[in-house]
N, C-alpha and C positions, 0 to 999 in steps of 0.2 A: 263683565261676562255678558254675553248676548245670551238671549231666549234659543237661538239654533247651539252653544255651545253648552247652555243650561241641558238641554234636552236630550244632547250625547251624553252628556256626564250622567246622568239618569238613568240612560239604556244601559249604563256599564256595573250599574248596583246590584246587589244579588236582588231577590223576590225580597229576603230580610230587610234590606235597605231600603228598597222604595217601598214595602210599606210602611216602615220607622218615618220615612220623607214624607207619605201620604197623610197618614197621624199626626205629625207636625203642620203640617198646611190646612189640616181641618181644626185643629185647635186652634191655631194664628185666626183663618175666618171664623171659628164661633165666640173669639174672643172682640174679632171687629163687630158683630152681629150684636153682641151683646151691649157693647158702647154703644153702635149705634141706636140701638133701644133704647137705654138709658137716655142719651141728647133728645130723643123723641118726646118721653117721657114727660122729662122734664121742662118741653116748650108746651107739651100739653097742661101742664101742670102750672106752666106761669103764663099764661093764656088766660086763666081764670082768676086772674089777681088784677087788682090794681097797680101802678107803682109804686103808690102807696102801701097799699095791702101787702104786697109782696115785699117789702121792705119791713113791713111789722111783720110778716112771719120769719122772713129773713130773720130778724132782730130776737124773736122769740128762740127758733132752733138753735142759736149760739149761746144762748143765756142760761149758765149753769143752775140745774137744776139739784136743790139739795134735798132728799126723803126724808122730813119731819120722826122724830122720835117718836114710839109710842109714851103711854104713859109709864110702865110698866119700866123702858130704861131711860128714864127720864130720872127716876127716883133713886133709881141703883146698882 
């Protein structure tokens, strides 16, 4: 489908439909908008590592972490 036959099919929606179709096209970009943030993010964020460094956090955030017992059900 071309962009000229996209935009007939479009004139022919009621007001209901393009704006259901408008809705749809702003979620689709607030969803790229959002990744895109996130990729940013995260070269900001490995910008301040070593590859080193960044490899022992790596290493850290995958390594199951288990919460210690209190004393209390320790005993019973």
């Amino acid at each position: 489908m071309t962009m000229e036959e996209l935009k007939e099919a479009v004139d022919i929606l009621s007001h209901e439909e393009q704006q259901h179709l408008q809705d749809y096209i702003n979620q689709k970009q607030s969803q790229a908008m959002d990744i895109d943030a996130l990729f940013q993010a995260l070269d900001e964020i490995r910008a301040g590592f070593s590859d080193k460094e960044f490899a022992e956090l790596e290493r850290d955030m995958n390594f199951e972490y288990i919460e210690p017992l209190d004393k209390g059900e320790r005993n019973g």
